[in-house]
C-alpha positions in Angstrom: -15.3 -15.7 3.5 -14.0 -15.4 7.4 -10.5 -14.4 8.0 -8.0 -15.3 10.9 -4.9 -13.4 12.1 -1.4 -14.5 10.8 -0.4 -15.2 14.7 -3.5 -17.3 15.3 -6.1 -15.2 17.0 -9.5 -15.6 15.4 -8.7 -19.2 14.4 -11.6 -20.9 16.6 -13.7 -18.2 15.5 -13.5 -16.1 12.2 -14.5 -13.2 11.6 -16.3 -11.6 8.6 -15.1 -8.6 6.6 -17.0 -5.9 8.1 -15.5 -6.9 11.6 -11.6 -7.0 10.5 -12.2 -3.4 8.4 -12.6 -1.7 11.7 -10.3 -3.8 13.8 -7.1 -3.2 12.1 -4.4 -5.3 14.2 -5.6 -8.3 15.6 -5.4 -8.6 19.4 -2.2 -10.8 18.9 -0.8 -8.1 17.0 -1.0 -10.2 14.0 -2.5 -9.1 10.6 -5.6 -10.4 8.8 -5.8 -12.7 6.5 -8.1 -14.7 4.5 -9.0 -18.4 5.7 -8.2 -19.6 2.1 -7.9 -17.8 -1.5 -10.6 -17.9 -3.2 -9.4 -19.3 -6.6 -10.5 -18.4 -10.2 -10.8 -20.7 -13.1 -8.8 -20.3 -16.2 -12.5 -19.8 -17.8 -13.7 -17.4 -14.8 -10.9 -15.1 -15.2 -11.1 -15.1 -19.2 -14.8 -14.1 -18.2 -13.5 -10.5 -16.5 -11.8 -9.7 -19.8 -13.3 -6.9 -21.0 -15.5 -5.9 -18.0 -15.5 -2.1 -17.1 -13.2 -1.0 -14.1 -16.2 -0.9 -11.5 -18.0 -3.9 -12.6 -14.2 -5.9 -12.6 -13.6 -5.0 -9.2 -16.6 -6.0 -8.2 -16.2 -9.4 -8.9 -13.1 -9.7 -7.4 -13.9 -7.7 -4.0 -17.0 -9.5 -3.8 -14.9 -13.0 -3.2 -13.2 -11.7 -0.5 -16.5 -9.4 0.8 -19.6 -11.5 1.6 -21.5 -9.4 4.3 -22.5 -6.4 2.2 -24.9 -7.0 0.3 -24.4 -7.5 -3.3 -26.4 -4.8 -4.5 -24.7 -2.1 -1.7 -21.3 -3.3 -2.6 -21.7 -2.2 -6.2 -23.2 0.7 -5.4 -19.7 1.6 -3.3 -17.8 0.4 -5.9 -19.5 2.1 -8.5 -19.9 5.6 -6.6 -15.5 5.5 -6.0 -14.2 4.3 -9.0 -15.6 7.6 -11.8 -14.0 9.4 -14.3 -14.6 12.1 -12.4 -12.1 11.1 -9.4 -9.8 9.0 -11.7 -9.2 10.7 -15.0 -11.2 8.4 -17.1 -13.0 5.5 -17.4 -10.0 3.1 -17.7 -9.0 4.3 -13.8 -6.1 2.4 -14.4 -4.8 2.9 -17.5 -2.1 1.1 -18.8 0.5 2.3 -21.8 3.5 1.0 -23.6 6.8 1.8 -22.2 9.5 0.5 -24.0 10.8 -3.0 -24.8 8.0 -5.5 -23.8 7.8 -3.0 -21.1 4.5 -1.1 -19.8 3.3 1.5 -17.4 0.2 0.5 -15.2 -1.4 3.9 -14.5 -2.7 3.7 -10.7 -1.9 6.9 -10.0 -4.6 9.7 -11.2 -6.8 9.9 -8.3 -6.9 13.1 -6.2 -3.8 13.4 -4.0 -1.9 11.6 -7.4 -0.4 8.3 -5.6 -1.7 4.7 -6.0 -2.5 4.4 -2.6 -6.2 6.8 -4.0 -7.2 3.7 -5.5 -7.8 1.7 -2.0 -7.9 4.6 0.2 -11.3 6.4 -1.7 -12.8 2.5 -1.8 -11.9 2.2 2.1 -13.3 5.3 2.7 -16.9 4.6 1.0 -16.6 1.7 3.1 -16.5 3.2 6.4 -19.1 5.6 6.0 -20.8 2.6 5.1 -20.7 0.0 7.9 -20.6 3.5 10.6 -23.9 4.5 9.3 -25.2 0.9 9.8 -25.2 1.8 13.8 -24.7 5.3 13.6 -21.0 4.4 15.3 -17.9 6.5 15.0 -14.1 6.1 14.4 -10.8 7.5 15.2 -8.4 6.1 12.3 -4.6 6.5 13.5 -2.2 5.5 10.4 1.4 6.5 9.6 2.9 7.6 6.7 6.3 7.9 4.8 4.6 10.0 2.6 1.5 9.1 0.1 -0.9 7.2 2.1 -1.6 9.9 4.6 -2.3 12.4 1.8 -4.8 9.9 0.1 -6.2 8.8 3.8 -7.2 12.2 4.7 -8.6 13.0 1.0 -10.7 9.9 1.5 -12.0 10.5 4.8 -12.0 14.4 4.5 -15.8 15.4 5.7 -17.0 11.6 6.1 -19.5 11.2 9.0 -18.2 9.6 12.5 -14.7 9.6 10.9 -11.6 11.5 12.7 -8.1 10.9 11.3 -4.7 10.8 13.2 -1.9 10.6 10.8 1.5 10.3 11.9 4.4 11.7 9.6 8.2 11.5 9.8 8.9 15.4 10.8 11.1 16.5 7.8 11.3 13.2 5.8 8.5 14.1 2.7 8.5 16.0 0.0 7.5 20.0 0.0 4.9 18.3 -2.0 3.7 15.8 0.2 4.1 17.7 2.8 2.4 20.4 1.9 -1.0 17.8 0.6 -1.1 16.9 4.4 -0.4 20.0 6.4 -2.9 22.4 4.0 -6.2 20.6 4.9 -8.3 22.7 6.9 -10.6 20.0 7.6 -11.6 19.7 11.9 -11.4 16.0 11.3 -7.9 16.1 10.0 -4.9 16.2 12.6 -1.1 15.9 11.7 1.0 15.0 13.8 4.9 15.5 12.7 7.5 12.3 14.5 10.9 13.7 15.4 11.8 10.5 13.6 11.7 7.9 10.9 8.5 5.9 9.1 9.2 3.0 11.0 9.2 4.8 14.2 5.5 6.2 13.0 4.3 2.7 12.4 5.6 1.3 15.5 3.6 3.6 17.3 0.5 2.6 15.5 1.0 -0.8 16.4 1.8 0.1 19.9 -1.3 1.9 20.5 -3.4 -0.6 18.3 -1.6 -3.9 21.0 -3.0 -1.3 24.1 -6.4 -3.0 23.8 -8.4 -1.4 26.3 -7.3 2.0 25.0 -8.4 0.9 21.3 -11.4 -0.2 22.2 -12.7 2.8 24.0 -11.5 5.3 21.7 -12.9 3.3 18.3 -9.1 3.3 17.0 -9.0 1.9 13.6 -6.8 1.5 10.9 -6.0 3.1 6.6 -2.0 2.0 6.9 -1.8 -1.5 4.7 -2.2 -3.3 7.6 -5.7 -3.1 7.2 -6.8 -6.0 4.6 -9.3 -4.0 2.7 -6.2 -1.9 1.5 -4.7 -5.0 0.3 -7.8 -6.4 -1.8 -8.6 -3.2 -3.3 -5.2 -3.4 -5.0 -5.9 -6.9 -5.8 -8.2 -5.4 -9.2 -5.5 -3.8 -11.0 -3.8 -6.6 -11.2 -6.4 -8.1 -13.3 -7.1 -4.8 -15.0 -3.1 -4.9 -15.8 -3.1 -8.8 -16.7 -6.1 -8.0 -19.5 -4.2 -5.1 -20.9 -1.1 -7.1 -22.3 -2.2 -10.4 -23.0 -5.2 -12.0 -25.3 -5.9 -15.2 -23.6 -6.1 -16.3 -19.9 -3.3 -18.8 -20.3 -0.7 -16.0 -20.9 1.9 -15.5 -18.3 2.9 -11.9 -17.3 5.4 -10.4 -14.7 4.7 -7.3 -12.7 7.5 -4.9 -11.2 6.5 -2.8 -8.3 8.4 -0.4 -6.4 8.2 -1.4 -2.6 8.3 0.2 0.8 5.9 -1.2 3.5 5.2 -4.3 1.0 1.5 -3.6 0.5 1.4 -3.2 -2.8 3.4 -5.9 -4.1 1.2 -8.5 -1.8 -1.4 -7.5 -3.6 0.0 -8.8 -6.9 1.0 -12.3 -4.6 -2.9 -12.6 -3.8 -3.7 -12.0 -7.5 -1.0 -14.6 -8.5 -3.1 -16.9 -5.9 -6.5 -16.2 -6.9 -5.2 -17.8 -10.4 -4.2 -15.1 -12.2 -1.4 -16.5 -14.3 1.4 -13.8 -13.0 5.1 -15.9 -13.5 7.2 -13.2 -11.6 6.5 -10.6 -8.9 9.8 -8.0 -9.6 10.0 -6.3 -6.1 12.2 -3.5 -6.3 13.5 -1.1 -3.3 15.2 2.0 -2.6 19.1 2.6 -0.9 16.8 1.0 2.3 17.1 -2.4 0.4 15.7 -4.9 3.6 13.7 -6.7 1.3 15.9 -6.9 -1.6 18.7 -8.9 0.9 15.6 -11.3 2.0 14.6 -12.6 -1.3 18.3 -12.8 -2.7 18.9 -14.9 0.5 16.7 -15.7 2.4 17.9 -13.4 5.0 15.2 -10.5 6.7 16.9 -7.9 9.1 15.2 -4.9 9.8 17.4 -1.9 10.3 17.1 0.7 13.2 16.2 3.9 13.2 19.5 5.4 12.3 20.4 3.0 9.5 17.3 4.3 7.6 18.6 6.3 5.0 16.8 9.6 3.8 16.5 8.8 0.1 14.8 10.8 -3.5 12.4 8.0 -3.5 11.3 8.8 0.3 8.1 6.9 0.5 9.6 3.8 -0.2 12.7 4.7 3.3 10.9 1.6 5.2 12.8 -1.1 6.8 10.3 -2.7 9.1 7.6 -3.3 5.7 4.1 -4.4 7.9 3.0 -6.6 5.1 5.8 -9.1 5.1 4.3 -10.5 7.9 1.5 -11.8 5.7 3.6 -12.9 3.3 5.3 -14.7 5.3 2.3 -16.6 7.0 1.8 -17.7 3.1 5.4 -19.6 2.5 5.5 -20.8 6.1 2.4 -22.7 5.1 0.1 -20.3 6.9 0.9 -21.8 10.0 0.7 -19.0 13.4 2.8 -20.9 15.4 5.7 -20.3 12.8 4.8 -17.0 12.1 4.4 -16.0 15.9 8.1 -17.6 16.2 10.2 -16.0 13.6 9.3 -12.4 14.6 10.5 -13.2 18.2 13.4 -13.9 16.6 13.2 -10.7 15.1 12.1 -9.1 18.7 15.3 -10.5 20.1 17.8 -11.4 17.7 17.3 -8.8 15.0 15.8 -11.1 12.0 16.1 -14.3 10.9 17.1 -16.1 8.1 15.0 -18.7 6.3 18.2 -19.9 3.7 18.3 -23.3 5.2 15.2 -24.1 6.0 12.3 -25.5 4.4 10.4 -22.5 4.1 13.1 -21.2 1.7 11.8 -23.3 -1.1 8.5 -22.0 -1.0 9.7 -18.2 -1.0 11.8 -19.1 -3.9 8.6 -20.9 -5.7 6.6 -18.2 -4.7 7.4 -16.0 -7.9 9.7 -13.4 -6.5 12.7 -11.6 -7.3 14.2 -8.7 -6.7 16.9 -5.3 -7.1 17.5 -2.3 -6.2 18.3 1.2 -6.7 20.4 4.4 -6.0 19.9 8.1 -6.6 21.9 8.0 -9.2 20.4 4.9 -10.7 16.7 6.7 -10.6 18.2 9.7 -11.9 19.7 8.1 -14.8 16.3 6.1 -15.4 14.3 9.1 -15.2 16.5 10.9 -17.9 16.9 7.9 -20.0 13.2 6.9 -20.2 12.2 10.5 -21.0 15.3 10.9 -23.2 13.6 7.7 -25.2 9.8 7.9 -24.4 8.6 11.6 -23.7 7.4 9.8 -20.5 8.6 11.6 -17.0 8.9 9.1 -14.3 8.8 9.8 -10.3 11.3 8.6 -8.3 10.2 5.5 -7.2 8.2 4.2 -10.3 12.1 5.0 -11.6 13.4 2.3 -9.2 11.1 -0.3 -10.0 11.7 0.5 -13.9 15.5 0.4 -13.3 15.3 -3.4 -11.4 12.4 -4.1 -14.4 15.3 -3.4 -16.7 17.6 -6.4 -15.4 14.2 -9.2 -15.3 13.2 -8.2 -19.0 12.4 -11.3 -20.6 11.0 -10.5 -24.7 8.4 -14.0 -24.3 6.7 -12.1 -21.4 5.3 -8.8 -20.8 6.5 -7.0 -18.2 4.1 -4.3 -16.6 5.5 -1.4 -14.0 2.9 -0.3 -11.1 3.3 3.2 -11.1 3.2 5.1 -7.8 3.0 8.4 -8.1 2.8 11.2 -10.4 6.4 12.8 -10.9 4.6 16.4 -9.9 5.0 14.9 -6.5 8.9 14.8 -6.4 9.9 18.3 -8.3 13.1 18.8 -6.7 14.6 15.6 -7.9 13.1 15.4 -11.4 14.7 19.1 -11.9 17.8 17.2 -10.7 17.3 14.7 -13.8 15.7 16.7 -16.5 16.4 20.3 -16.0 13.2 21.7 -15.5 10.3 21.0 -12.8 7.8 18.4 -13.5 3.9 19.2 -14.9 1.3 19.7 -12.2 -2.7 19.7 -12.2 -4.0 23.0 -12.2 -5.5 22.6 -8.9 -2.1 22.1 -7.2 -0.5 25.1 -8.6 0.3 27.4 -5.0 0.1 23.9 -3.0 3.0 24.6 -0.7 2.4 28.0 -0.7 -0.8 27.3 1.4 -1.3 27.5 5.2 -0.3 24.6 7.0 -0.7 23.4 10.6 0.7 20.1 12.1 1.8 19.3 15.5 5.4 18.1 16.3 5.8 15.1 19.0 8.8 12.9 19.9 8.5 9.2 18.7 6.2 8.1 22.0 3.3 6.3 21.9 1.7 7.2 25.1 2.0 11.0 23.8 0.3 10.0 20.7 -2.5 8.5 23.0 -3.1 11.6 25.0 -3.1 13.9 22.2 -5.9 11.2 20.4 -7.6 11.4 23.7 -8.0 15.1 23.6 -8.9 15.7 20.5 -10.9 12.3 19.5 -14.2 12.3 18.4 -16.7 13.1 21.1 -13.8 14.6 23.5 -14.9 17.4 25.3 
């Protein structure tokens, strides 16, 4: 397995996995991807029925990983994915909901978002390949809210590892917040945007494109744009596939709540690996970019100050990273088409794929989409606790309310969770009348001691504040 960037670079010469999981972007700003899927049978996938979490995962991640060896790999895989970080042996749980209707449980790990489930495997994995020549690496991601909180939990304490996380200043939960700003850990630094997510991601990928500057600080990547992210993901689509159906010719449809797209790609590589998925139900927020794309064919980004500040906050993205690779996908993986349409978006604002060829394959592709407003999640978190006993967060409440209109009673339909409702107290007091249930060991979280330091949306401030306090800076 050797994997090329969706703009072309790496074509002539492909690199493995271990290279790309400390690149991040590729030097053409482009994102990596496989050369091909690796596909499954119909009688290799019936095969992973049954198979523990670790030992499923496994044989997936080992398709797309080929330069660990077998033996190592399972020994990462084995040593992140315990009862004793996820809850139970299942990891990823899955229950009935209502109606046909299920609840894939991805999100018990420690900081209580999915994004644990890639982020403590991409962790593992770092240490890993850093120990190989005693190397070291200063990750810069940005967050709109979860993935920061399960990036530094990962890579709290791990050798050669220092962490840069950009925030948007004000735009989290108390919770959230509070998950980021209380770790005490020296390799853990904060820093707070006076702006948006997408303003935090754009100076990733700013400082990521300055190559000289990334290559002599070690800069890599936990955001989504890093691939290992992706295929991490990638297993609970299996583990969710085996749950509701009995044979490997069943069809299921998946509904995942979406910001920065990462997720829901994830379920598009399953469907391409072979797994017999029929509909991907993508499901946004009042920031509804992606909705407008797949209902026609349309994709404009907003700016900065039509990014609205919603209850489902880490799903206010309107510039989602991962497009980009699903894009590459209906173009017919094809750079030069890929490297075209986002200077259109670079100087036109979008583009819009409606009447061209390319629209047939995003509408064979297997996605549709919805979305939903405050007072559509609050009326879905009430109504499914009013019928269920189940309290939802705000954005597994979204995708549930755009799961609602796809329901089709010859298919199951499962529901990626994507965070626990603890998470979001202020809005599921809003719904229900009372504050959600917390673990124990979160019970004074935003009472806690927090530090983070405040900078304007500029990537060249980012840069010196990495340069001073980067790993080996005097």
């Amino acid at each position: 397995m050797r994997y090329i960037s969706t703009r072309g670079a790496w074509r002539d010469a492909p690199l493995p996995f271990c290279a790309i999981l400390l690149e991040g972007l590729a030097p053409d700003g482009g994102l990596a991807v496989p050369e091909s899927y690796p596909r499954f049978t119909s009688g290799e996938i019936e095969a992973l029925r049954g198979l523990p979490y670790a030992p499923l995962a496994h044989a997936v991640l080992s398709r797309f990983i080929d330069d660990v060896p077998g033996a190592d790999l399972a020994a990462i895989i084995e040593r992140t994915y315990t009862p004793a970080v996820f809850g139970s042996d299942e990891i990823t749980p899955v229950t009935p909901l209502e109606n046909g209707m299920h609840l894939l449980h991805v999100s018990n790990g420690p900081t209580l978002a999915f994004k644990d489930i890639a982020l403590q495997l991409l962790g593992n994995l770092f240490e890993y390949v850093l120990a190989k020549d005693g190397s070291r690496l200063n990750i810069l991601g940005a967050t709109s809210g979860d993935t920061g909180s399960s990036a530094e939990w990962a890579m709290r304490g791990k050798r050669g590892i220092r962490v840069f996380m950009l925030s948007p200043f004000g735009r989290m939960s108390p919770f959230q917040q509070a998950q980021m700003y209380s770790l005490a850990d020296a390799n853990i630094h904060n820093l707070a945007i006076e702006g948006v997510f997408d303003d935090c991601q754009d100076i990733v990928k700013a400082v990521s494109a300055d190559a000289a500057f990334k290559h002599r600080l070690r800069i890599g990547t936990v955001n989504s744009i890093n691939w290992a992210r992706i295929v991490a993901q990638v297993v609970y689509y299996f583990k969710g596939y085996f749950a509701v159906t009995r044979g490997a010719r069943e069809q299921v449809d998946f509904a995942v709540p979406s910001g920065n797209f990462g997720n829901i790609l994830a379920g598009h590589v399953a469907k391409s690996l072979g797994l017999p998925i029929r509909r991907l139900v993508l499901a946004t927020n009042e920031n509804d970019v992606l909705d407008e794309f797949f209902r026609t064919g349309r994709y404009r980004p907003r700016r900065t100050a039509e990014t609205h500040a919603t209850s489902s906050p880490s799903m206010d993205i309107s510039k989602a990273s991962n497009f980009e690779r699903y894009v590459f996908d209906i173009v017919g993986r094809d750079p030069v088409a890929v490297r075209e349409l986002w200077l259109k978006i670079e100087h036109d604002g979008g583009f819009d794929l409606a009447a061209t060829p390319f629209w047939a394959m995003a509408q064979a592709s297997g996605f549709v989409s919805g979305s939903s407003t405050h007072a559509d999640r609050i009326h879905t978190i009430r109504d499914v606790h009013a019928r269920t006993g189940v309290t939802l967060d705000p954005h597994t409440a979204d995708g549930v309310k755009v799961a609602r209109e796809y329901l089709d009673p010859e298919v199951p339909l499962v529901c990626v969770e994507t965070a626990l409702p603890a998470k979001f107290a202020a809005t599921i007091r809003e719904a229900l009348g009372h504050d959600p249930q917390r673990p124990a060991e979160y019970a004074d979280l935003e009472s806690r001691p927090q530090r983070s330091t405040v900078l304007p949306p500029d990537a060249e401030r980012v840069k010196a504040y990495i340069v001073a306090h980067a790993d080996g800076a005097a």
